[in-house]
N, CA, C and O atoms as a Tinker XYZ file with bonds, in Angstrom:
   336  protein
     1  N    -48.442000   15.261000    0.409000    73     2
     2  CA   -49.837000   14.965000    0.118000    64     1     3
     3  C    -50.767000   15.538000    1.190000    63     2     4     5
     4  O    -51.763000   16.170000    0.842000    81     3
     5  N    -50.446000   15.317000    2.632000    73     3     6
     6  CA   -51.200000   16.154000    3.423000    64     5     7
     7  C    -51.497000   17.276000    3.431000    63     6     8     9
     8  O    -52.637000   17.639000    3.724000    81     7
     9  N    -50.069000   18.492000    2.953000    73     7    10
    10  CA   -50.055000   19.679000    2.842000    64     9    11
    11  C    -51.727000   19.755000    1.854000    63    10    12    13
    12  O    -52.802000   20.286000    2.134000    81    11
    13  N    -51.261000   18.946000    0.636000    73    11    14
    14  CA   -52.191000   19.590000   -0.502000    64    13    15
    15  C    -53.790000   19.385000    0.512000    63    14    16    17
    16  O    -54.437000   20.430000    0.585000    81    15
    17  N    -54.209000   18.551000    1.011000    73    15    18
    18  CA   -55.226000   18.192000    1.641000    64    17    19
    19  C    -55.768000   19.344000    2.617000    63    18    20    21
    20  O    -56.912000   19.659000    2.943000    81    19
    21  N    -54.556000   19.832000    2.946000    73    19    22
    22  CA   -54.908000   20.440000    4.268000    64    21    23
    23  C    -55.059000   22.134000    3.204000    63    22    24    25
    24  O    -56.105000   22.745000    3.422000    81    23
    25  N    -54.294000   22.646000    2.393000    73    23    26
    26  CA   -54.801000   23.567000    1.228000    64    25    27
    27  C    -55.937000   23.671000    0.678000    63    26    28    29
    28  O    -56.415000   24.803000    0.606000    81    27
    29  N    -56.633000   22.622000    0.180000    73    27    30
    30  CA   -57.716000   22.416000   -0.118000    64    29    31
    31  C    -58.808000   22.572000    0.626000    63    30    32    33
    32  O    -59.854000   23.002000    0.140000    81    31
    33  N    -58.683000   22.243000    1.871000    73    31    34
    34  CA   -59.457000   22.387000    3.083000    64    33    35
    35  C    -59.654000   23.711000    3.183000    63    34    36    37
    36  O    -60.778000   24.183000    3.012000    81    35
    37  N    -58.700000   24.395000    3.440000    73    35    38
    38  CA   -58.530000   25.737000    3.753000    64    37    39
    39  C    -58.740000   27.033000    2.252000    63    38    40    41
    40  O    -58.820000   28.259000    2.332000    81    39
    41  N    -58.767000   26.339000    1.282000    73    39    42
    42  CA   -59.540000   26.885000   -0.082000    64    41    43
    43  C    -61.170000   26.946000   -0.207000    63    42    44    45
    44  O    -61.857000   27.783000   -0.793000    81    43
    45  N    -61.636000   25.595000    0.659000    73    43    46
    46  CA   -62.880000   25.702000    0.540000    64    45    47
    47  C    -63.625000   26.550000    2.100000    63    46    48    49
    48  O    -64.614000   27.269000    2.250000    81    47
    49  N    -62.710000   26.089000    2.925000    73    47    50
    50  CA   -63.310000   27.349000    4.202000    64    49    51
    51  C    -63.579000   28.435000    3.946000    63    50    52    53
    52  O    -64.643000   28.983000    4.230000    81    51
    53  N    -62.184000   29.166000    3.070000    73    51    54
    54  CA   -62.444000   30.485000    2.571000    64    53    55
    55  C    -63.637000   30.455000    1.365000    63    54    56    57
    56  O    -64.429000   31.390000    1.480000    81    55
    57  N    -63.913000   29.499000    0.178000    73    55    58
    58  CA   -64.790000   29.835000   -0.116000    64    57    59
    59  C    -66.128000   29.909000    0.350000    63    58    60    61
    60  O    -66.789000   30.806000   -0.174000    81    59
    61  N    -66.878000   28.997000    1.447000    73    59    62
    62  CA   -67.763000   29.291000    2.310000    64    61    63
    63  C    -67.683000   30.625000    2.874000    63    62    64    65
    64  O    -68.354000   31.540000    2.397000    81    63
    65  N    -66.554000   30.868000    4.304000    73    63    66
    66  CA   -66.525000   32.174000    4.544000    64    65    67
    67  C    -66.912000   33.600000    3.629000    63    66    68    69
    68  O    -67.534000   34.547000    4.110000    81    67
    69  N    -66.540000   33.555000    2.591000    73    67    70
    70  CA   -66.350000   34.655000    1.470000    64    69    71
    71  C    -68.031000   35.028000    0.948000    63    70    72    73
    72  O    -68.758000   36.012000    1.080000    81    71
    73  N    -68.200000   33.489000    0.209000    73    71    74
    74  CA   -70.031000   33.725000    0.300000    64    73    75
    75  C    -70.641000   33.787000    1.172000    63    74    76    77
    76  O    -71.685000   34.368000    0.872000    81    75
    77  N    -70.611000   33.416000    2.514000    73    75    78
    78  CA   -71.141000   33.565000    3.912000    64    77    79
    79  C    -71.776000   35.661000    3.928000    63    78    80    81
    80  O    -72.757000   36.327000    4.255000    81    79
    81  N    -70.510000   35.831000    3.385000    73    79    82
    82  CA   -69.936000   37.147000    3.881000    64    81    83
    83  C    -70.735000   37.895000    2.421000    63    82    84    85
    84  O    -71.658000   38.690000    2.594000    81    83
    85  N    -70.288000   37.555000    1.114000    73    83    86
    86  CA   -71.065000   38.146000    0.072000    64    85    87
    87  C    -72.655000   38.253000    0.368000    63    86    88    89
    88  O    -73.335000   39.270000    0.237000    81    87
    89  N    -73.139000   36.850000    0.840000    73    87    90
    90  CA   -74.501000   36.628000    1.313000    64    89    91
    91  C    -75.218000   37.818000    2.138000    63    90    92    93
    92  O    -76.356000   38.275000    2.033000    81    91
    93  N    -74.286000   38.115000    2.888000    73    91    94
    94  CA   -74.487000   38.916000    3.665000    64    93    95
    95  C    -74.647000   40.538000    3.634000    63    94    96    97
    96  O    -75.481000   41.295000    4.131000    81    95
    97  N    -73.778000   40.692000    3.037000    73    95    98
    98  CA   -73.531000   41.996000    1.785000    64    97    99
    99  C    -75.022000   42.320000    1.170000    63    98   100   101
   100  O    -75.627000   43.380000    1.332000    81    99
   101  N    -75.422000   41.328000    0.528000    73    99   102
   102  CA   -76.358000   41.369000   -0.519000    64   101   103
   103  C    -77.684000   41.383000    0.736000    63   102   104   105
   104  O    -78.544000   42.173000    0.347000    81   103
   105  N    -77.994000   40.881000    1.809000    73   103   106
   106  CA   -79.317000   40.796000    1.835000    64   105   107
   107  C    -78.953000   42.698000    2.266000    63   106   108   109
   108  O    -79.304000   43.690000    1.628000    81   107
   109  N    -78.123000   42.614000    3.595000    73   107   110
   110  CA   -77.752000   44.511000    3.995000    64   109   111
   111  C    -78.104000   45.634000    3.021000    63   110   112   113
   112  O    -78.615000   46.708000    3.337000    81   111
   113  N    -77.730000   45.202000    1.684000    73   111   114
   114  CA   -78.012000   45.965000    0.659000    64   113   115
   115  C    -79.614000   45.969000    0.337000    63   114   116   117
   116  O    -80.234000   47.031000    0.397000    81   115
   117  N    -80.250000   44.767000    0.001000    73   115   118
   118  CA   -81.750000   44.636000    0.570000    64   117   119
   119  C    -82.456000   45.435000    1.132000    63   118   120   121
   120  O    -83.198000   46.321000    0.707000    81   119
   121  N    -82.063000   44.906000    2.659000    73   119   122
   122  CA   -83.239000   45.342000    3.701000    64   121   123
   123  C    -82.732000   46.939000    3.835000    63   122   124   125
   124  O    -83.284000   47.623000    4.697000    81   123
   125  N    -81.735000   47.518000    3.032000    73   123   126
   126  CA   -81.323000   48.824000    3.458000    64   125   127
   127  C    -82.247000   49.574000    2.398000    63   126   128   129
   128  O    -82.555000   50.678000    2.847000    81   127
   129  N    -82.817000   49.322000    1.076000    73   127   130
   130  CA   -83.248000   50.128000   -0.249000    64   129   131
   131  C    -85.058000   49.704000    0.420000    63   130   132   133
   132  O    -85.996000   50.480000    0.236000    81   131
   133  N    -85.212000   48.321000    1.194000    73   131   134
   134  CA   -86.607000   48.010000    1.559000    64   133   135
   135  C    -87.286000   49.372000    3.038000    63   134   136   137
   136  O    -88.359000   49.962000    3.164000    81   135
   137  N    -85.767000   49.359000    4.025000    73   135   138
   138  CA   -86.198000   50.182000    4.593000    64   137   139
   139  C    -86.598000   51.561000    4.342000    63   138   140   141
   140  O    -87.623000   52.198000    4.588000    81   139
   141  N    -85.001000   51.956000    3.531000    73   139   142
   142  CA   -85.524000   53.570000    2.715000    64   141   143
   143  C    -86.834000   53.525000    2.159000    63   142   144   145
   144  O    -87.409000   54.613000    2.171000    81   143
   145  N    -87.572000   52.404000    1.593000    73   143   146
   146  CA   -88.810000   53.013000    0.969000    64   145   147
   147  C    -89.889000   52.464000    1.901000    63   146   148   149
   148  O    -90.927000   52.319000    1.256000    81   147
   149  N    -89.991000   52.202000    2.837000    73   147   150
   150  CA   -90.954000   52.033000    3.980000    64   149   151
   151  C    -91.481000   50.781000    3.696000    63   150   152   153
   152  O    -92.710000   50.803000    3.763000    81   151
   153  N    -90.958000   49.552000    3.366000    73   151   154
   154  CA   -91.933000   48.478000    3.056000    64   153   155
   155  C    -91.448000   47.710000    4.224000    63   154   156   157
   156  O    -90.393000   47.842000    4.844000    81   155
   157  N    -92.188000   47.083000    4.360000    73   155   158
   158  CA   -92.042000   45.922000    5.952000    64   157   159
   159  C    -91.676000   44.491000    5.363000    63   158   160   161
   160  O    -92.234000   44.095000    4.340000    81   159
   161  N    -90.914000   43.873000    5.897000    73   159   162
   162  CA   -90.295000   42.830000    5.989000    64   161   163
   163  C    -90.209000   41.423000    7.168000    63   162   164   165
   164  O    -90.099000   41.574000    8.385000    81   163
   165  N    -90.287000   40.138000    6.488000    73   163   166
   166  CA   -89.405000   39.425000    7.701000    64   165   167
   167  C    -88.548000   38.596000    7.446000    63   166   168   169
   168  O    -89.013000   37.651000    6.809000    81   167
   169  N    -87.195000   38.503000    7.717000    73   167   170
   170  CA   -86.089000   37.804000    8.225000    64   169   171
   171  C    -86.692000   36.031000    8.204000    63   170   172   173
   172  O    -87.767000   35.633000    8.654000    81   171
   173  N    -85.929000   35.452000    7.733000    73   171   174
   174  CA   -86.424000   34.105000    8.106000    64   173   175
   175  C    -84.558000   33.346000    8.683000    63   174   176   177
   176  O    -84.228000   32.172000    8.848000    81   175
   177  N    -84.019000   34.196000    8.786000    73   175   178
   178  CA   -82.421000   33.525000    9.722000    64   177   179
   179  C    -82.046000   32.083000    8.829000    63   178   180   181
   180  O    -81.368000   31.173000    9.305000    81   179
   181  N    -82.551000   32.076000    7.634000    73   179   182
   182  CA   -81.642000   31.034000    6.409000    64   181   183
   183  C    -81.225000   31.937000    6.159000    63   182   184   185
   184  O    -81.759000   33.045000    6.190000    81   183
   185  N    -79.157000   31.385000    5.563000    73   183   186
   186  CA   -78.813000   32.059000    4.646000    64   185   187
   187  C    -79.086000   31.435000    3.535000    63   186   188   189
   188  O    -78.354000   31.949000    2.689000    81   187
   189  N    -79.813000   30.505000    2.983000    73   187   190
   190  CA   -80.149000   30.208000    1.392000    64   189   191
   191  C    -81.839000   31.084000    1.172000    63   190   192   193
   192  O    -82.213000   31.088000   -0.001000    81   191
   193  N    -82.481000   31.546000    1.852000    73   191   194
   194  CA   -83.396000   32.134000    1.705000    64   193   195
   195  C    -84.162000   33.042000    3.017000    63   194   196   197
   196  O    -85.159000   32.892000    3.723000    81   195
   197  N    -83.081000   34.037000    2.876000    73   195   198
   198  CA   -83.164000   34.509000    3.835000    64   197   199
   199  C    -84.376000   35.552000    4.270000    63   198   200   201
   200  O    -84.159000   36.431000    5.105000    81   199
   201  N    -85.542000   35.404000    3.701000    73   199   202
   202  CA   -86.851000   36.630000    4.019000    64   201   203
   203  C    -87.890000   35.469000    3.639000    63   202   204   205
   204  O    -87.987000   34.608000    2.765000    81   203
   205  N    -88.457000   35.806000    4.513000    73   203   206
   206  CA   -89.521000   35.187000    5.088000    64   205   207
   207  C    -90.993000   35.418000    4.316000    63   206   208   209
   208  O    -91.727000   34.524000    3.893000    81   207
   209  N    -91.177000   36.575000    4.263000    73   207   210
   210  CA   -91.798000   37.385000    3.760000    64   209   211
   211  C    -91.234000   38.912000    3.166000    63   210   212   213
   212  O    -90.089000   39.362000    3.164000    81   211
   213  N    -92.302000   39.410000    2.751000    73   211   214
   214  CA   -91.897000   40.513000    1.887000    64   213   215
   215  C    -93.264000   41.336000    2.091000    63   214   216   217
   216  O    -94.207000   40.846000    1.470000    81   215
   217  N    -93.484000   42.202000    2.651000    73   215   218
   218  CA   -95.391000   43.072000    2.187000    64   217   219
   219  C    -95.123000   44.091000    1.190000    63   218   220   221
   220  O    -94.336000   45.022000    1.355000    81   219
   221  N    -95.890000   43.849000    0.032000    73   219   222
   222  CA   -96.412000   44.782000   -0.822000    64   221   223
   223  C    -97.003000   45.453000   -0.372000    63   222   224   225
   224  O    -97.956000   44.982000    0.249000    81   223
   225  N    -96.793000   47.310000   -0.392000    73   223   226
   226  CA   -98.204000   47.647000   -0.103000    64   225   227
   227  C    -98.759000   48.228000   -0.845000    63   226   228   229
   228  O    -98.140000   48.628000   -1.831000    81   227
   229  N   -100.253000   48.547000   -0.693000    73   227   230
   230  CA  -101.248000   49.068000   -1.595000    64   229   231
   231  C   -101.236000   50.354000   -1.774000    63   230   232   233
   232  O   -100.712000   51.171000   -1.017000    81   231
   233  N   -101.932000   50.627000   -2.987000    73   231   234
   234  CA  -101.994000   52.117000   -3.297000    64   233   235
   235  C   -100.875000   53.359000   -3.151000    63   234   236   237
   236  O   -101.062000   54.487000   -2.695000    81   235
   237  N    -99.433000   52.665000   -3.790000    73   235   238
   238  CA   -98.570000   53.713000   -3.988000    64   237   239
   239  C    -98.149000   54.004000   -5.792000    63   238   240   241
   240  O    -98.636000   53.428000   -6.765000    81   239
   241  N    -97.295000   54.884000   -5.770000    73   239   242
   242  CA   -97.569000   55.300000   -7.150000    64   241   243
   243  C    -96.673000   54.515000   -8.056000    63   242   244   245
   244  O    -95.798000   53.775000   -7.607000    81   243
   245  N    -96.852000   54.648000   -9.081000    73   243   246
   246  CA   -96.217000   53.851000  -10.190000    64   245   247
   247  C    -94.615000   54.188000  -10.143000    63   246   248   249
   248  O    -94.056000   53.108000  -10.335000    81   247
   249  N    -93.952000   54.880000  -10.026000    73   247   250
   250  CA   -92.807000   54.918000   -9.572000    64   249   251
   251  C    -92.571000   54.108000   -8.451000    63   250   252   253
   252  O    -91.793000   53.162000   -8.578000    81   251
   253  N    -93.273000   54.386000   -7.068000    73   251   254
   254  CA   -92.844000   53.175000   -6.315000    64   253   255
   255  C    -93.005000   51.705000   -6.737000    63   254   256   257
   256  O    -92.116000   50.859000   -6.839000    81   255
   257  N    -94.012000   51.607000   -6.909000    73   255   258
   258  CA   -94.159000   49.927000   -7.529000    64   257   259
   259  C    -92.581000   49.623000   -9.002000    63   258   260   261
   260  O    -92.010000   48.567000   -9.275000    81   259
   261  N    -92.410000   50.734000   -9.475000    73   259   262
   262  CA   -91.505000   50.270000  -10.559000    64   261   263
   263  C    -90.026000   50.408000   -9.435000    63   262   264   265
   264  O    -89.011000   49.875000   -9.884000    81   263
   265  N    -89.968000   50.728000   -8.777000    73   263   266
   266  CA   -88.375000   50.748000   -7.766000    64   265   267
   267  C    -88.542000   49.414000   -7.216000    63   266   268   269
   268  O    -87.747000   48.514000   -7.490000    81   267
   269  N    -89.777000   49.210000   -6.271000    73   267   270
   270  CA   -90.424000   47.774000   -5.540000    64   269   271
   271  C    -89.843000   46.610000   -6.389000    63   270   272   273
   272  O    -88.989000   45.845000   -5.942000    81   271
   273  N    -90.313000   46.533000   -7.525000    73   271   274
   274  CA   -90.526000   45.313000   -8.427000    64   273   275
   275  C    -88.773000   45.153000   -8.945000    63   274   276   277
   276  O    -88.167000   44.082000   -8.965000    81   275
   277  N    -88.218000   46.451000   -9.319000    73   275   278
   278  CA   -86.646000   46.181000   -9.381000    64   277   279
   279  C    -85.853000   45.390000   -8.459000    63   278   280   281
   280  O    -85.055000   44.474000   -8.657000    81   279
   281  N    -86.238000   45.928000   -7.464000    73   279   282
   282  CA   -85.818000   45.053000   -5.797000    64   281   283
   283  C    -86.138000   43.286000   -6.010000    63   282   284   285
   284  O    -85.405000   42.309000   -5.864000    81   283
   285  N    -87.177000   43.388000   -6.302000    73   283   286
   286  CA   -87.547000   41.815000   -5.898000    64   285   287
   287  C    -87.262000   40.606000   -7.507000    63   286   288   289
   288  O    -86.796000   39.469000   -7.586000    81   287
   289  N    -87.749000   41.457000   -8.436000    73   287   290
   290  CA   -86.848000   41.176000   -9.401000    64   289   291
   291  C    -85.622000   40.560000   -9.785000    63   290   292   293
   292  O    -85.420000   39.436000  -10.246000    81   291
   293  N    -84.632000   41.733000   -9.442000    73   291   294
   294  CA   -83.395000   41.637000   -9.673000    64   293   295
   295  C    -82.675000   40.633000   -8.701000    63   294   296   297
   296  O    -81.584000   40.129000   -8.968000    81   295
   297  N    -83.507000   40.345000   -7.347000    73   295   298
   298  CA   -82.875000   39.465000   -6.566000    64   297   299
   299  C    -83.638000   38.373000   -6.385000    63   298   300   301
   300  O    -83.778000   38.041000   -5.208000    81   299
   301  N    -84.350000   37.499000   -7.467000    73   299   302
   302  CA   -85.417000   36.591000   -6.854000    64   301   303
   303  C    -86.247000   36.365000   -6.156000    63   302   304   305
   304  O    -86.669000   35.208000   -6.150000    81   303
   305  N    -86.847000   37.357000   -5.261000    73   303   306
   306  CA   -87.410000   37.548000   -4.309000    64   305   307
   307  C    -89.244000   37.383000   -4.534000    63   306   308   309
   308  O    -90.077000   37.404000   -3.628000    81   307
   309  N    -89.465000   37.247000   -5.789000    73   307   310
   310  CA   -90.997000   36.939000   -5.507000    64   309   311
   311  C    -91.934000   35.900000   -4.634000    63   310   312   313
   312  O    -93.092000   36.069000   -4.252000    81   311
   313  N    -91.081000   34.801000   -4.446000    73   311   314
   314  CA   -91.356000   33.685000   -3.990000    64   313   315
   315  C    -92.325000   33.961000   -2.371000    63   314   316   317
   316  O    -93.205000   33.437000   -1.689000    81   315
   317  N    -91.340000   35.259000   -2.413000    73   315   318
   318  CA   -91.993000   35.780000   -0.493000    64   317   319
   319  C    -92.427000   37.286000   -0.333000    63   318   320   321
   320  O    -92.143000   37.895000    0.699000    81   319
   321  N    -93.233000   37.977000   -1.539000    73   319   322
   322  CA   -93.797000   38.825000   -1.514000    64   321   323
   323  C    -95.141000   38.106000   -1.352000    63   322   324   325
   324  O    -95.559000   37.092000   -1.909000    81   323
   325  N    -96.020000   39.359000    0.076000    73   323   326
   326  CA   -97.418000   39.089000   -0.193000    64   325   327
   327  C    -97.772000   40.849000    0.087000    63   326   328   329
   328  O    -97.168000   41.837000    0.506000    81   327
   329  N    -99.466000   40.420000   -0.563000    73   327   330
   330  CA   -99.450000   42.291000   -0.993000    64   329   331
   331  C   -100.367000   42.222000    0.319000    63   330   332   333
   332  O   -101.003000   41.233000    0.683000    81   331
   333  N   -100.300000   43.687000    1.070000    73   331   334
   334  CA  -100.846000   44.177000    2.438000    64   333   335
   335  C   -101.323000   45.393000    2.269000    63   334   336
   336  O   -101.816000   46.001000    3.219000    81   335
């Protein structure tokens, strides 16, 4: 019975660790497509919501805004866009 206890334990470490680590994956992938297109960012050091902010900026072309909006879109991210 301990064994199973102590399995279980060690099933759910790894599942923390694993999303810790997916989490992590995913913002890298983020701030890597935010940097390529020059938009500024901030970090807020949660991993349940990890950006702080987000700056929109003004007056780029409709292609950028349609790449922009995929980004924040596809990952929930409106909550911490403000336009600059």
């Amino acid at each position: 019975m301990i064994k199973k206890q102590n399995n279980i334990k060690n099933w759910e470490q790894f599942i923390i660790e694993k999303n810790d680590v997916e989490s992590s994956e995913i913002v890298d992938n983020i701030t890597s497509k935010l940097d390529e297109m020059g938009i500024k960012y901030e970090l807020s050091g949660n991993k349940f919501k990890p950006f702080k902010v987000i700056h929109k900026p003004i007056n780029k072309s409709d292609e950028f805004y349609k790449q922009f909006d995929d980004i924040i879109y596809t990952n929930n991210l409106e909550s911490v866009v403000k336009v600059s």
